[in-house]
Each structure stands twice: as structure tokens, then as C-alpha cells.
C-alpha positions as CSV (number, residue, x, y, z in Angstrom):
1,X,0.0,0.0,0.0
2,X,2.7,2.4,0.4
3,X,4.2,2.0,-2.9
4,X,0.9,2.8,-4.4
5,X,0.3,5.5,-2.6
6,X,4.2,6.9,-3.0
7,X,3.7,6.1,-7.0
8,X,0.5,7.8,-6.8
9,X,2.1,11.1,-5.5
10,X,4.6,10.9,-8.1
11,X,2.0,11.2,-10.9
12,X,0.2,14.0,-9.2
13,X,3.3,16.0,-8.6
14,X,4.3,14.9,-12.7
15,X,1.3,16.6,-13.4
16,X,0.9,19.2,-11.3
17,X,4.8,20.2,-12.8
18,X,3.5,19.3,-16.4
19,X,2.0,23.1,-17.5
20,X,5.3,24.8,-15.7
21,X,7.5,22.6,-17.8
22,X,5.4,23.3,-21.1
23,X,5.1,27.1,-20.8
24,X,8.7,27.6,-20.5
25,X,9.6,25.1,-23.5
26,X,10.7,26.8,-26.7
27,X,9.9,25.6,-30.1
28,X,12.7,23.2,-31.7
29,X,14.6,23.1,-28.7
30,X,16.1,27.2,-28.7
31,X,17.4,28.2,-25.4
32,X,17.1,31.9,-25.5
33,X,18.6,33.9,-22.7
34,X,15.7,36.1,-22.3
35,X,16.1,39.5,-20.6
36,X,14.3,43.1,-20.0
37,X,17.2,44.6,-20.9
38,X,16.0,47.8,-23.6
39,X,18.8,48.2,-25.7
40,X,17.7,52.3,-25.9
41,X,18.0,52.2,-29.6
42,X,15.0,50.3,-30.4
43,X,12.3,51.9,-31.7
44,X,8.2,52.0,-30.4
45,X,6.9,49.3,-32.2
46,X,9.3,47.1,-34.1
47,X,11.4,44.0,-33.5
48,X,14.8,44.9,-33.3
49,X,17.2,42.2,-34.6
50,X,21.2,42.7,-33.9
51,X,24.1,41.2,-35.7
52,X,25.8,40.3,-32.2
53,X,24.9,39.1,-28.8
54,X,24.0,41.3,-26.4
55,X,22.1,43.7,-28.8
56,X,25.6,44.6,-30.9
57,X,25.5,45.8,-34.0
58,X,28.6,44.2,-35.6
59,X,29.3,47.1,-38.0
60,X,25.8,46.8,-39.9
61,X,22.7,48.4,-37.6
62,X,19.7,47.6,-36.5
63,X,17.3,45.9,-38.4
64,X,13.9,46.5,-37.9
65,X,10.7,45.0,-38.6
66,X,7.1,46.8,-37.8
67,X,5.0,43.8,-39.8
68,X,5.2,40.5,-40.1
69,X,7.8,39.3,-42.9
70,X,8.0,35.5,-44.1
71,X,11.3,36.2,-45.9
72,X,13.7,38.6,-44.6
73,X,16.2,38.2,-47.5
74,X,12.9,40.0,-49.2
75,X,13.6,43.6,-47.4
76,X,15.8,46.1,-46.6
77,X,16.9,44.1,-44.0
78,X,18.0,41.4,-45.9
79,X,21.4,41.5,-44.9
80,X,20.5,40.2,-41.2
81,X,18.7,37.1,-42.7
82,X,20.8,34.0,-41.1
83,X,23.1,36.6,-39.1
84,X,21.2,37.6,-36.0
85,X,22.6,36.6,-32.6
86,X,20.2,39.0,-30.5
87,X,16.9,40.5,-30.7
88,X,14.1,43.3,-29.0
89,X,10.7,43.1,-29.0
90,X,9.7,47.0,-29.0
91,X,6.2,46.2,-30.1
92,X,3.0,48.6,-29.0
93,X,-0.3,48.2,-27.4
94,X,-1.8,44.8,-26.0
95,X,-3.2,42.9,-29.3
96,X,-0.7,41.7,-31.5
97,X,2.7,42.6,-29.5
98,X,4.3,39.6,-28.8
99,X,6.4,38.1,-32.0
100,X,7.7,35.1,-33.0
101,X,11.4,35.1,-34.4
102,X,11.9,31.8,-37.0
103,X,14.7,30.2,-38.4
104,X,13.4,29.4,-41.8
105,X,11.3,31.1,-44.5
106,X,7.3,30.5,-44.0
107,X,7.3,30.5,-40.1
108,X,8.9,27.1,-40.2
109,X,12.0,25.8,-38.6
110,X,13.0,26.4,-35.1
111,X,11.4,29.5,-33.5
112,X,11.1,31.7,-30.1
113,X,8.4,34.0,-28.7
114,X,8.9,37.5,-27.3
115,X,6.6,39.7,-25.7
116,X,6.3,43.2,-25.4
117,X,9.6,44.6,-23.6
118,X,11.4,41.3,-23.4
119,X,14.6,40.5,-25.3
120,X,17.1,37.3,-26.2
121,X,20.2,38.9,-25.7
122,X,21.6,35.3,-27.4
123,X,20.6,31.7,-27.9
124,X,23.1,29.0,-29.4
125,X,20.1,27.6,-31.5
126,X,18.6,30.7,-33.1
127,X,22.4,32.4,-33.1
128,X,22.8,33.0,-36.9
129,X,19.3,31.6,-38.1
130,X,16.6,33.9,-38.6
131,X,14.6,34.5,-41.8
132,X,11.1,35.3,-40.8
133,X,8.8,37.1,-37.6
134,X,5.4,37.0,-37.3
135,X,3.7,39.1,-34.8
136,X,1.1,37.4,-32.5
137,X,-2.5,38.5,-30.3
138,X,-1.6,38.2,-26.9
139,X,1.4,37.1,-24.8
140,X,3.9,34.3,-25.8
């Protein structure tokens, strides 16, 4: 009887842990360092995306992104497609101002969430991947 009821507590304390453990998963296995850090040279309502960790520039700028964008190498800001390393969510209001960073074009591949005022000052997976962000209603 003890066993049972010492297995029993072990599945209600599996599950009780269960939504903890799933809320704080990231998509394809990233591990983003997140932070509140503002880099100060983000502007209202974009996603700022840096060629170095820590919100560096590397010699190139910022690049910015107000909309979504399934391509990057299809803007301005193609020259940050598959060379970002750190990245600002600057985003506005409360519908619509979390976005997800993805690693391949279409909102496929490995991916991350931000919401409003949160960064990923780095994260070995994403590091040198992106090529799309798609903003999203409500938090991550």
C-alpha cells in the first residue's frame, strides 16, 4: 500500500509540474537567454534584430521589422537574414505585440516567442538563423 500510494504522489506531482514545464519550452529546442534589458536604440513598435549578442551591431545596424515578414532576405533588411545573434521586442499596445522570431522562411523551422519589452540577448540555436517574424495577439 505504500508504494501505491508513494507512485500515486509521483503522478500528481508529474502533473501538477506538467504546464510549468510546457510554458517555458521553446519551439525546436532554442534556449534563449531572455532578458528586460532595452537596448535604448529600439524603436516604439518594431522588432529589433542585432548582428551580435548582447544587442551589438557588428558594424551593420539595426534591423527592424514593424509587420510580419515571411522572408527577410525579401527587405531592406535582408542582410540580417541568417546573421542575427540577439533581438528586441519593442512592439505597441496589447493585441498583437508579442512576435515570434523563426529560423526558416514561411514561419517554419526552429522558432522563439517575445513579448512586449522582453529580449534574447543570445541563444546557441537561433544564433545565426533567422529568416522570418510573425507578430502574434496576446502574450507568448
Amino acid at each position: 500500500m505504500r508504494t501505491s500510494k508513494r507512485a500515486l504522489l509521483g503522478l500528481a506531482l508529474a502533473a501538477a509540474l506538467l504546464p510549468i514545464a510546457a510554458s517555458t519550452a521553446q519551439a525546436g529546442g532554442t534556449t534563449p537567454t531572455y532578458s528586460q534589458w532595452n537596448p535604448g536604440n529600439c524603436p516604439v513598435g518594431q522588432l529589433c534584430v542585432y548582428k551580435d549578442a548582447n544587442y551589438g551591431q557588428g558594424g551593420v545596424g539595426i534591423a527592424m521589422f514593424k509587420y510580419d515578414n515571411p522572408i527577410w532576405s525579401d527587405t531592406r533588411n535582408a542582410y540580417i537574414a541568417h546573421e542575427d545573434s540577439s533581438w528586441f521586442n519593442n512592439g505597441t499596445g496589447t493585441s498583437y505585440s508579442s512576435v515570434v522570431v523563426y529560423a526558416d522562411n514561411g514561419y517554419g523551422g526552429n522558432s522563439f516567442c517575445l513579448d512586449k519589452g522582453w529580449g534574447n540577448t543570445w541563444d546557441r540555436v537561433a544564433n545565426d538563423q533567422g529568416e522570418a517574424n510573425r507578430w502574434v495577439n496576446g502574450p507568448c
